[in-house]
KEKE-919764 format. One line per 10 residues: number of its first residue (from 1); for each residue x, y, z of N, C-alpha, C. Coordinates in steps of 0.001 Angstrom, whole numbers. Layout:
KEKE-919764
NUM = X,Y,Z,X,Y,Z,X,Y,Z  ...
END
This chain:
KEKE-919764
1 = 57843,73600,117921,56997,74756,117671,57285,75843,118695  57384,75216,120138,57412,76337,121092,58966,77164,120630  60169,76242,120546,61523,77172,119865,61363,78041,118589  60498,77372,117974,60137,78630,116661,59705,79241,117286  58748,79328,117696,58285,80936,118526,58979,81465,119511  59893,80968,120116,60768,81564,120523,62046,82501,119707  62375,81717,119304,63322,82305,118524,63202,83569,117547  61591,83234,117328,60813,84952,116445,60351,85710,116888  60175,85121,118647,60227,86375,119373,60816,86984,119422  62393,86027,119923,64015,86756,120249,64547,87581,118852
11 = 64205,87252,117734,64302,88035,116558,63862,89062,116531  62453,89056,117106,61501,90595,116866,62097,91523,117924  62521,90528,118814,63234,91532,120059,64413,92337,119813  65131,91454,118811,66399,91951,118634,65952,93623,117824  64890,93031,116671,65195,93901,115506,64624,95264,115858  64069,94933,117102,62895,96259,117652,64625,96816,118366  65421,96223,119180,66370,97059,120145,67417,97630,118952  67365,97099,117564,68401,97688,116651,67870,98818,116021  66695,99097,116259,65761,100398,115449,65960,101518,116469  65464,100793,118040,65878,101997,118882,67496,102486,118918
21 = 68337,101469,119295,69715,101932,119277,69914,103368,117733  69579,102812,116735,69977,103682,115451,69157,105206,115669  67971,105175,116350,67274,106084,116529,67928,106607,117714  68025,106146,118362,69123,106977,119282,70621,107503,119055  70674,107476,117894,71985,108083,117398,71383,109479,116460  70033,109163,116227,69544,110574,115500,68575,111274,116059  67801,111829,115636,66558,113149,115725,65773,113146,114777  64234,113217,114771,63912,113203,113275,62430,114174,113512  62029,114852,112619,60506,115684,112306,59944,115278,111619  58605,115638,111239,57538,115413,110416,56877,116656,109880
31 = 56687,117037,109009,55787,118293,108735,54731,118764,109538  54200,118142,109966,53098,118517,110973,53563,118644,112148  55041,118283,112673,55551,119060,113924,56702,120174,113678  57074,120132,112626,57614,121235,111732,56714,123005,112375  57384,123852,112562,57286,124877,112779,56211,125785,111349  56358,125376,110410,55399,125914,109400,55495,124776,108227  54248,124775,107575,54234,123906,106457,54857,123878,105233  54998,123413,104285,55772,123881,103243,54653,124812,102280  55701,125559,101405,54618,126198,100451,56053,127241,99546  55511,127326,98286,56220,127608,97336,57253,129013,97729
41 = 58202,128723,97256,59517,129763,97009,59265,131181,95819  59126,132516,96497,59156,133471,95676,60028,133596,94823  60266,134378,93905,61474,135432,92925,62272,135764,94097  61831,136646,94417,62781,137043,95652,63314,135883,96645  62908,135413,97171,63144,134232,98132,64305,133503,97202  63989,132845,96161,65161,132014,95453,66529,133014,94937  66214,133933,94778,67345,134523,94384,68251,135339,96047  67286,135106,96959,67898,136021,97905,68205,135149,99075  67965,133951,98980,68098,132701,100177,69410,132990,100514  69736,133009,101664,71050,133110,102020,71845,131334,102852
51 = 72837,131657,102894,73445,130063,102986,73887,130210,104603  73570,128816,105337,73551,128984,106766,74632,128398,107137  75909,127990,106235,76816,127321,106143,77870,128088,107626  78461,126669,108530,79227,127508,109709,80938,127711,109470  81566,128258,109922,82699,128547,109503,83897,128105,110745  85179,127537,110478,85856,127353,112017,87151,128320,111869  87453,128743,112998,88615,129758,112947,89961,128801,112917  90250,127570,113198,91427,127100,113683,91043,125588,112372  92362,125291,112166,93134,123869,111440,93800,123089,112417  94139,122116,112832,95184,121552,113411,96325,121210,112141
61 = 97536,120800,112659,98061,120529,111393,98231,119506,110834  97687,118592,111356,97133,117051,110553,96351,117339,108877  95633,118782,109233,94769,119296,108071,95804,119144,106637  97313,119980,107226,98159,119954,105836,99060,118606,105777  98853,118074,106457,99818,116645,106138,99290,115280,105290  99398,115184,104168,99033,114433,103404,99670,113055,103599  100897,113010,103909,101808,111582,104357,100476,110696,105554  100452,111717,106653,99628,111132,107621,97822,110774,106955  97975,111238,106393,96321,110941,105693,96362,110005,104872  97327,109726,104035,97573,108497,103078,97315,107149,103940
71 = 98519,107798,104922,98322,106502,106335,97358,105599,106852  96345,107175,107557,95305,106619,107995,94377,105477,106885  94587,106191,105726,93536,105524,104604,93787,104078,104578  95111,104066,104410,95395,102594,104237,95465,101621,105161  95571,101795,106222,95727,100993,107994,93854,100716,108449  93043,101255,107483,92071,101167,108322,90841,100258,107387  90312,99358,107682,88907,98934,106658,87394,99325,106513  87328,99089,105049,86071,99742,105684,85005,98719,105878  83542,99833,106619,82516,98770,107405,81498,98900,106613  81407,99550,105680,79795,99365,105229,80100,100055,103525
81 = 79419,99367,102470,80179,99922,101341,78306,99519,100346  77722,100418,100123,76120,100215,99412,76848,100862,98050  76363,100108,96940,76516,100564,95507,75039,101446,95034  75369,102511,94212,74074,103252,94328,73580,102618,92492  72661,103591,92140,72099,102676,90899,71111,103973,90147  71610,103532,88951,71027,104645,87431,69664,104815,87470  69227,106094,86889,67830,106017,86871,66907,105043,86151  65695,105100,86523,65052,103718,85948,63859,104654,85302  63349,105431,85434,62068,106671,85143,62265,107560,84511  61801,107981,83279,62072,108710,82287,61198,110031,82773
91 = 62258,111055,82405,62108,112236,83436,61723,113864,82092  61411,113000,81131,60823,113888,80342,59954,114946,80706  58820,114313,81011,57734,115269,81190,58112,116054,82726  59187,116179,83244,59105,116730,84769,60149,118324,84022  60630,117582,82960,61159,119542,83188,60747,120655,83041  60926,121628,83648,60485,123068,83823,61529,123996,83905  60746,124717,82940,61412,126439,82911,60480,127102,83100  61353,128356,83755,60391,129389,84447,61470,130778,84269  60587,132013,84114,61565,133147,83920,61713,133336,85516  62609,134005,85867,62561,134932,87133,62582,136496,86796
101 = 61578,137182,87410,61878,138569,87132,63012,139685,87876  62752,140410,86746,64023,140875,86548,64271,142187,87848  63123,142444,88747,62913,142722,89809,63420,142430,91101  63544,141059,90861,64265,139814,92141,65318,139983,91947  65680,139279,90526,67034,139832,90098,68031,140615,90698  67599,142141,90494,68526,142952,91074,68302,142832,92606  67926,142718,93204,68124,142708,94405,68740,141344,94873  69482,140572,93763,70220,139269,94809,71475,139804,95504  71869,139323,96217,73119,139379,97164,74428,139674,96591  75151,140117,96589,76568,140244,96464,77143,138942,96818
111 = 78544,138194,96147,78630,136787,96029,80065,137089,97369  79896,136157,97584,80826,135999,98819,82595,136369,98182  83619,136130,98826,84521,137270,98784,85834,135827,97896  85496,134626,98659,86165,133737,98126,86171,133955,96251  87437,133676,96036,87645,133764,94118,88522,132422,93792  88092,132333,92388,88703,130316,92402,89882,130746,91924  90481,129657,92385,92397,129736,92595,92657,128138,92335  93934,127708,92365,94013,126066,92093,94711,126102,93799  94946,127136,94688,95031,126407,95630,95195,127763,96940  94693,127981,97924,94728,128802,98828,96242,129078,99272
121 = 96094,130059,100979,97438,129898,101644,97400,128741,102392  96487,127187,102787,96492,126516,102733,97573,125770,102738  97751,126037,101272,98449,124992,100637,98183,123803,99675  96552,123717,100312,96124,122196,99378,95310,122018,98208  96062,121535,97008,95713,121845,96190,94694,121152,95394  93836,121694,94489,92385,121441,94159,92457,121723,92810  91108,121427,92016,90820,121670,90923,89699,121663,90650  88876,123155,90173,87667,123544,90464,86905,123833,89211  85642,123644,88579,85231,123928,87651,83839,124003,87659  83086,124584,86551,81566,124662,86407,81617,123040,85808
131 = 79935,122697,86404,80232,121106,85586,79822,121205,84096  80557,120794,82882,80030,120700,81638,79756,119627,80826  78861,120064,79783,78287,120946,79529,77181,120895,80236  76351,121774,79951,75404,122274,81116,74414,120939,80974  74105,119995,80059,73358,118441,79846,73877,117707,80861  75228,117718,81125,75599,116948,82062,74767,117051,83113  74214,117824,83835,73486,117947,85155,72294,116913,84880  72008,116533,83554,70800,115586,84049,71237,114124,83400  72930,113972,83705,72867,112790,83225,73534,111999,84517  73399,111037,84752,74097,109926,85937,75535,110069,85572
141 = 75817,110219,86540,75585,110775,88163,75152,111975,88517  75739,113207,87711,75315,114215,88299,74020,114669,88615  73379,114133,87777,71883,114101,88141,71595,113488,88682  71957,112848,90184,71831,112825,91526,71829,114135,92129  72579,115230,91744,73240,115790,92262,72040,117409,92611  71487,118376,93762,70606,119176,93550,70675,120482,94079  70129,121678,94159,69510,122766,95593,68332,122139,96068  68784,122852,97477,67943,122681,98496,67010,123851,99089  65912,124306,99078,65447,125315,99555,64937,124595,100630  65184,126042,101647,64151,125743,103553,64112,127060,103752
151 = 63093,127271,104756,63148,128242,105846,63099,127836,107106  63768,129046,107714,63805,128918,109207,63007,129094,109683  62850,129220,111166,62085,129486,112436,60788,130940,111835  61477,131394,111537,60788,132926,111343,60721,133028,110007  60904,132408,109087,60146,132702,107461,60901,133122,106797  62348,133360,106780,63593,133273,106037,64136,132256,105451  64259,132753,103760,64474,131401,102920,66256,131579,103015  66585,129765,102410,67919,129748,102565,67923,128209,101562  69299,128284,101858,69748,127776,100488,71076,126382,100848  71198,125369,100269,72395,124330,100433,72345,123832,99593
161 = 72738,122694,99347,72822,121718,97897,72612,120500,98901  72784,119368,97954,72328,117826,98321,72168,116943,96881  72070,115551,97997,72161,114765,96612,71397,113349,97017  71394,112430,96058,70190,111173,96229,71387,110250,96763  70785,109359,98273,71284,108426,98737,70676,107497,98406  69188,107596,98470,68425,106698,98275,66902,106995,97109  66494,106128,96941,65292,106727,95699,64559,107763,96035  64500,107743,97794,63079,108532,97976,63744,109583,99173  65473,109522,99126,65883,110343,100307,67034,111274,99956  67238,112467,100303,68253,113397,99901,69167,113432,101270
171 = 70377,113272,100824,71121,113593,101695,71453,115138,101779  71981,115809,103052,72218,117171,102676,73116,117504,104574  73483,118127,105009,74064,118393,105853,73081,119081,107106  73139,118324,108592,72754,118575,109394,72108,119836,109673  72938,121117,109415,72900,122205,109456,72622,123115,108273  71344,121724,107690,70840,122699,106780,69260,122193,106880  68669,121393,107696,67643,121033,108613,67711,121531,110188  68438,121549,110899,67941,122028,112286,69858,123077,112845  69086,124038,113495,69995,125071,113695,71159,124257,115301  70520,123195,115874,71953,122339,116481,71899,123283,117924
181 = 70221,123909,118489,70250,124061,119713,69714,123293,120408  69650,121698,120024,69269,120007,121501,67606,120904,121082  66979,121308,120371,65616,121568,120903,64660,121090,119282  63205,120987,119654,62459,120880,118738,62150,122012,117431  62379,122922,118654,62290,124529,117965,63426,124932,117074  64329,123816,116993,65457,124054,115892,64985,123970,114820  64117,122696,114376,63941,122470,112802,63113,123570,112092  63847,123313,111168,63863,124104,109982,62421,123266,109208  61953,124179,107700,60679,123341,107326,60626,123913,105784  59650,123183,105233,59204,123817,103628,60275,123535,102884
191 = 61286,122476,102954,62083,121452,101935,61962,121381,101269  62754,121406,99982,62347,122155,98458,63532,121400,97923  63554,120127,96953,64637,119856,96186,64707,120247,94799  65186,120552,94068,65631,120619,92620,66700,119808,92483  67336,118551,91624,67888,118373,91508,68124,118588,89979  69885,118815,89443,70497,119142,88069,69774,120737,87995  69669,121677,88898,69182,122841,88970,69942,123831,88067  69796,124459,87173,70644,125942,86523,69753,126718,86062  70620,128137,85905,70008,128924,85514,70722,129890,84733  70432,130540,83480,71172,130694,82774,70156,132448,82130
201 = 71193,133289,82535,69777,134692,82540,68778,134911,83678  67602,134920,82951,66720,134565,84259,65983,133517,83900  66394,132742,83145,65864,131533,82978,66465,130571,83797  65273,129372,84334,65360,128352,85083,65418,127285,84760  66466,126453,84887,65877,124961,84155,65913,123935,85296  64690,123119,85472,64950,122262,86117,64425,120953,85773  65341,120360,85454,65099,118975,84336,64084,118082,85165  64326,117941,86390,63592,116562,87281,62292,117420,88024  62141,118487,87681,60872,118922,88280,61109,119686,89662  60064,119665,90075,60237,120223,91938,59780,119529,93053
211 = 60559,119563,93905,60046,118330,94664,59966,118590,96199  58585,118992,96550,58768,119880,98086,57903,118537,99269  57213,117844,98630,56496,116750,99636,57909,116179,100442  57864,116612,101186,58713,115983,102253,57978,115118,103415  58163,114122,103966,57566,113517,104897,58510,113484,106035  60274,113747,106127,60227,113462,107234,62040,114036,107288  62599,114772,108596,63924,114939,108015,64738,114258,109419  65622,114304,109382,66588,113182,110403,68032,113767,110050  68579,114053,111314,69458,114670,111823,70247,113341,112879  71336,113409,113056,72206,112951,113830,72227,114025,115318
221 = 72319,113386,116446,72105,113996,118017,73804,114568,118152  74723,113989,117550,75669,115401,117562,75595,116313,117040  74756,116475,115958,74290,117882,115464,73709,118658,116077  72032,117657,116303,71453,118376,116926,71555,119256,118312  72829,118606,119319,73039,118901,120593,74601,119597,120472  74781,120494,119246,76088,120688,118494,76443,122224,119166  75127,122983,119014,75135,124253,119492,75480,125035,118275  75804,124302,117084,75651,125014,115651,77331,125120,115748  78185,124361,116414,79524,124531,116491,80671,123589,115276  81287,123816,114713,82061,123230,114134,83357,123324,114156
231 = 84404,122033,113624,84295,120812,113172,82381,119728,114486  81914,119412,113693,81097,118599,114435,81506,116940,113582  81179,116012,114649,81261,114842,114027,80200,114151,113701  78879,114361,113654,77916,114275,112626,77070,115417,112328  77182,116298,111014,77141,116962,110773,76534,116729,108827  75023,115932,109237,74712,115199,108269,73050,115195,108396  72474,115292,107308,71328,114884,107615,70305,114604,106222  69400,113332,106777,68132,112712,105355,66921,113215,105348  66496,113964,104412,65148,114026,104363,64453,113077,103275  63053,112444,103316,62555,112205,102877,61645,112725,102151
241 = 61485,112453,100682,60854,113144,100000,59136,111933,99242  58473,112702,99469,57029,111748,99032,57216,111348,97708  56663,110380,96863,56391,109873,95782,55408,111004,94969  55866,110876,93617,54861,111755,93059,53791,110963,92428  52494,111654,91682,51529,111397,91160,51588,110140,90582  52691,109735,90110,52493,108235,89048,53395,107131,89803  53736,107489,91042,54552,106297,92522,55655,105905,92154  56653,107504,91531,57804,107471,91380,58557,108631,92582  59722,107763,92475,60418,108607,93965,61584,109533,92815  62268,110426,93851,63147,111203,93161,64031,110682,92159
251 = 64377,109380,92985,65846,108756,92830,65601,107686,91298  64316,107640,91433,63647,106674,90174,64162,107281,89060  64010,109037,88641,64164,110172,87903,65582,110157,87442  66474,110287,89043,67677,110933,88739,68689,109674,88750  68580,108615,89376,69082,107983,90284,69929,108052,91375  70759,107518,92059,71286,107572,93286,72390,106934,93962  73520,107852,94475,74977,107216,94581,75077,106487,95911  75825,105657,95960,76401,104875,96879,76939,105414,98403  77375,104528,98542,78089,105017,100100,79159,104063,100328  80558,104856,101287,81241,103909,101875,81619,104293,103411
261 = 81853,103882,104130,82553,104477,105081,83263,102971,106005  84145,103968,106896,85011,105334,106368,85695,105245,105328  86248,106137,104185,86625,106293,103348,86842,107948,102544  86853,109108,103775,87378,109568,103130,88428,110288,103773  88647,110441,104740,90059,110566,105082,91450,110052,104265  92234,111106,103901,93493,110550,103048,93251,109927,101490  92017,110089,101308,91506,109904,99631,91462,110781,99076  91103,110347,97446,90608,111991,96649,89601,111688,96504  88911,113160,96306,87445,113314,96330,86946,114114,95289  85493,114310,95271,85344,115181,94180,83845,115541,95107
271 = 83613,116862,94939,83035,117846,95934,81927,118359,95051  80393,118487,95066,79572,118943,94480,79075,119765,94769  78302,121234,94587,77313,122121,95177,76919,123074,94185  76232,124275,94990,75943,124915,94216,76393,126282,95031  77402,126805,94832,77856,127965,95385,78097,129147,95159  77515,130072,96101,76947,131133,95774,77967,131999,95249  79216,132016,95185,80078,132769,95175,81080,132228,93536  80173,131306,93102,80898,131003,91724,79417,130734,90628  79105,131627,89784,77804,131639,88908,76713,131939,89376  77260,132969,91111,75666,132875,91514,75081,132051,92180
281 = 75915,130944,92162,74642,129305,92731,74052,129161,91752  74100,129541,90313,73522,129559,89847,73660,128160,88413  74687,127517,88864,75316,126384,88431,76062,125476,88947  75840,123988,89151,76463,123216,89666,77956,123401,89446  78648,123106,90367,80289,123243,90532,80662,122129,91054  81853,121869,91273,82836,120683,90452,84295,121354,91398  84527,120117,92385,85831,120453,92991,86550,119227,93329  87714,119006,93003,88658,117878,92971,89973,117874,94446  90021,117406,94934,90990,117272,96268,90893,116489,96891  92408,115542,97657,92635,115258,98722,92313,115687,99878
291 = 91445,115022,100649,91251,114860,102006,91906,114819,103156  92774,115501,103661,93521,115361,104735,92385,115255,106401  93085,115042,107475,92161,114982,108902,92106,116598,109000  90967,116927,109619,90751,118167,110381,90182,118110,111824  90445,116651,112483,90763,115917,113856,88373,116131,113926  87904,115448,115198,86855,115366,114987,85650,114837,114316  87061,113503,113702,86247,112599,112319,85774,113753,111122  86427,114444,111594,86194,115391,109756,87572,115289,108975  87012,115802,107606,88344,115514,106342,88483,117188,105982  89287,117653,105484,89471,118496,104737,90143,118614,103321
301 = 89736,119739,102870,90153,119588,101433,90106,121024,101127  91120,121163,99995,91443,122263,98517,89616,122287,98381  89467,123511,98122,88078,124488,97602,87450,125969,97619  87172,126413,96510,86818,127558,96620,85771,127940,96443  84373,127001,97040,83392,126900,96902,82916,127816,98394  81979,128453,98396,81851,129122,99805,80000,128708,99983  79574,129335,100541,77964,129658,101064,76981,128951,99775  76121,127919,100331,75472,127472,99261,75820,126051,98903  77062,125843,98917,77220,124797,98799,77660,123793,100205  76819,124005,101435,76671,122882,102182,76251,122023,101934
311 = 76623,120845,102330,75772,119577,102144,75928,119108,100998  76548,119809,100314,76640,118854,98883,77668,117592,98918  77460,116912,98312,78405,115610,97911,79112,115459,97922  80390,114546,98864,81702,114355,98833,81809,112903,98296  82058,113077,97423,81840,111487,96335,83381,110295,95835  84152,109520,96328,84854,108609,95521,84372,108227,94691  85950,108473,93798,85663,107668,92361,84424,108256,91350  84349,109924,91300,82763,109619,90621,83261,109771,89177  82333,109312,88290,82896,109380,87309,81145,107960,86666  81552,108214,85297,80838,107700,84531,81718,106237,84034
321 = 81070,105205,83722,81349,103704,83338,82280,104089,82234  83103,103424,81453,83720,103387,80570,84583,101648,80546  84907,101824,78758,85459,100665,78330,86477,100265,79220  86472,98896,79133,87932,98491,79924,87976,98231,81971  86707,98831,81844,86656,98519,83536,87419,97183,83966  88435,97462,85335,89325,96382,85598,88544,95696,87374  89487,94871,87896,89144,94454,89258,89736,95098,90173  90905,96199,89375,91628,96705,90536,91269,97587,91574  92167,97825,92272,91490,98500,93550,90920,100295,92571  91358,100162,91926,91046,101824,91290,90080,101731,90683
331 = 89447,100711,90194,88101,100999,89675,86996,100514,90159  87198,100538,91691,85918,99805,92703,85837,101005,93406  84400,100818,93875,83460,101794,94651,83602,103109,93700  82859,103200,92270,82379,104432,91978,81293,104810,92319  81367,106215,92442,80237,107140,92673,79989,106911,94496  80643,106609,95340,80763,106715,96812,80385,107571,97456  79223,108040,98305,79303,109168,99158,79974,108745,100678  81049,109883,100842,81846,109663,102176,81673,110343,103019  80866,111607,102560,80639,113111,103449,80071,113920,102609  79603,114885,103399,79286,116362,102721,79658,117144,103527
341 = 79739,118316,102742,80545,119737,103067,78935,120142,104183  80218,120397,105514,79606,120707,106511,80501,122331,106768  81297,122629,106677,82317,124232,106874,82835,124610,106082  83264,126370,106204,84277,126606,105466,84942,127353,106656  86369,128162,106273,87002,128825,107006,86122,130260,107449  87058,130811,108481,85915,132128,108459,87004,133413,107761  88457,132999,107163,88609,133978,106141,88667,133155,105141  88818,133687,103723,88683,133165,102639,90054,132372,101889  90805,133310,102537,92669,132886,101875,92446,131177,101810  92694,130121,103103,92788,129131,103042,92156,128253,101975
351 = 91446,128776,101452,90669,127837,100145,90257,126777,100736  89833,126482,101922,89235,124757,102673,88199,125332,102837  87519,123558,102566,86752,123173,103379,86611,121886,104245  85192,121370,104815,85510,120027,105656,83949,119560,105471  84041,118695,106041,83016,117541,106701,83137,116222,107351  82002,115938,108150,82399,114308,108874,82262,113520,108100  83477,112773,108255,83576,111743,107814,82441,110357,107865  81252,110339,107166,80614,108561,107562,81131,107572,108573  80281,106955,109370,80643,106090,110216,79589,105331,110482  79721,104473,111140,78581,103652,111962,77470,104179,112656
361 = 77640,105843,113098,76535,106578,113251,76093,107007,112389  76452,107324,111304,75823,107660,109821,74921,106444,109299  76034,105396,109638,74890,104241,108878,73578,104435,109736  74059,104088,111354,72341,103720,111842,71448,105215,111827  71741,106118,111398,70993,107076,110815,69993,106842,109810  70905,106351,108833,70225,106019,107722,69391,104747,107546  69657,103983,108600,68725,102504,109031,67564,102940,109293  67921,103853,110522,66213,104684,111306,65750,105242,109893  65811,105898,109263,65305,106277,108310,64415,105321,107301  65097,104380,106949,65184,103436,105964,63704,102147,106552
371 = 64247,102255,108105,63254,101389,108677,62026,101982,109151  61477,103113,109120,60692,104096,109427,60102,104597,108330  60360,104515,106870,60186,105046,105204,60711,104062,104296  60654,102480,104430,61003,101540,103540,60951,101870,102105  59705,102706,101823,59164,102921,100537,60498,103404,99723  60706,104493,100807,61988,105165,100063,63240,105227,99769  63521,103663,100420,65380,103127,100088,64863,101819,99633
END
């Protein structure tokens, strides 16, 4: 008896020093230490959110070498590989349309300068599209797939994309929760998901509803202590989103993709967002490329996605089930998240972008999370 209780001590001991260790790899808020509470997005505000996305002046040239990226892919294993899973909650009654007036309207932004090409001066080549048809956004997978509304410090709305890791958690990029000055006064607040978001005129559709109860967001401490600098090597971040009225989570609705890491260095990928500079943001987009290193545990890739689409989804293998599924290595780990778009260049020619690559600090990110909000993974 006395070794059983020992031993569930030494257990509880362990599992308490594996919560702190993971928490010490991140940062996390609560709405009530959040700088302002949440509360609904104007006409103006949604159409005029601007994207806080950071930009790097320099490539190394590992960026264009695809031989060396093949390399890395294959010499290395991976450590942690979660299969994600279809919706289970019929998401009928959550859709909404709404006009926007035609007031807001004209006053949205001018779209950023980037224009789609199949491949920059770069070099690396991509393949970019609106996702179709526009149903697709609410079918698995892509309907994982969302916008993100926040404001900052001072009451300026803004804008990223994101997507479901878990039932009750959105993944989305560091630097689209806290501005990465080591302080409290960084985070950002009033978290706003739409996921399968379009808009077509000034009509709105948003199949899965709106989803602003946030309980809690979590950042990685290289972000946060980043100084807002990029390439960063975690450059990632989970918010949690509350259960709605009938004790369904987002992910119940849409469902929610997987993870591997590492895995995306020297792979192909397929890149999700909503970017401002192709429909407006005003439609999910669709980008296909190899991953080369951009040194810093980040990948790069072919894209002509600009502002708006941070944080969105860097996904292996995504794609929908079909006849004939084999054992081979090509038809394992679909629907993978490996990263999200954390940069773009700061001119437009190169057609790249990047993000960190997943790692073992990503996972115990997502542990602290997971072990802190069970409800919601």
């Amino acid at each position: 008896m006395k070794y059983a209780s020992l031993f569930a001590l030494t257990a509880t001991g362990l599992a308490a020093f594996a919560l702190q260790s993971a928490q010490a790899q991140s940062v996390s808020t609560t709405p009530g230490t959040a700088a302002m509470a949440a509360a609904g997005f104007s006409d103006l505000e949604l159409v005029g959110a601007r994207s806080p996305m950071p930009k790097v002046k320099f490539l190394p040239a590992s960026a264009f070498d695809y031989n060396a990226a093949s390399v890395e892919a294959s010499s290395r294993g991976v450590q942690a590989d979660r299969p994600g899973k279809r919706p289970v909650a019929n998401a009928a009654m959550l859709l909404q349309r709404r006009e926007l007036s035609a007031a807001a309207l004209a006053t949205a932004p001018m779209a950023e300068t980037a224009v789609p090409e199949a491949v920059g001066t770069g070099g690396i080549q991509f393949t970019s599209t609106r996702t179709y048809p526009r149903q697709q956004d609410r079918a698995y997978p892509s309907s994982t797939v969302g916008k993100l509304y926040f404001r900052d410090q001072t009451g300026n709305a803004y804008i990223c994309s994101g997507s479901m890791i878990k039932p009750g958690v959105v993944l989305t990029a560091g630097h689209c929760v806290h501005s990465g000055n080591g302080s409290s006064s960084g985070w950002y607040n009033s978290f706003t998901f739409v996921p399968g978001y379009s808009r077509v005129g000034t009509t709105e559709t948003r199949p899965f509803g709106t989803w602003s109860g946030w309980a809690n967001a979590r950042t990685s401490t290289a972000w946060f202590n980043s100084g807002g600098q990029v390439p960063n090597a975690g450059d990632w971040a989970l918010i949690v989103f509350n259960k709605d009225s009938s004790g369904w989570r987002i992910g119940d609705y849409t469902g929610y993709l997987g993870y591997l890491y590492p895995a995306l260095i020297g792979r192909h990928m397929t890149v999700l967002g909503y970017p401002a500079n192709l429909d407006g943001g005003t439609q999910m987009h669709r980008v296909e490329s190899m991953a080369n290193n951009a040194g810093t545990n980040n990948g790069t890739w072919g894209s002509d996605m600009t502002g708006g689409s941070s944080g969105g989804p860097v996904v292996l293998n995504f794609r929908q089930d079909y006849t004939g599924l084999s054992p081979y290595t090509q038809d394992n780990y679909a629907n993978r998240l490996t990263s999200v778009v954390s940069w773009g260049y700061t001119s437009p020619n190169p057609q790249v972008q990047g993000g960190a690559q997943f790692d073992s600090n990503f996972g115990a990110m997502l542990s602290a999370t997971c072990s802190a909000y069970s409800w919601a993974c």
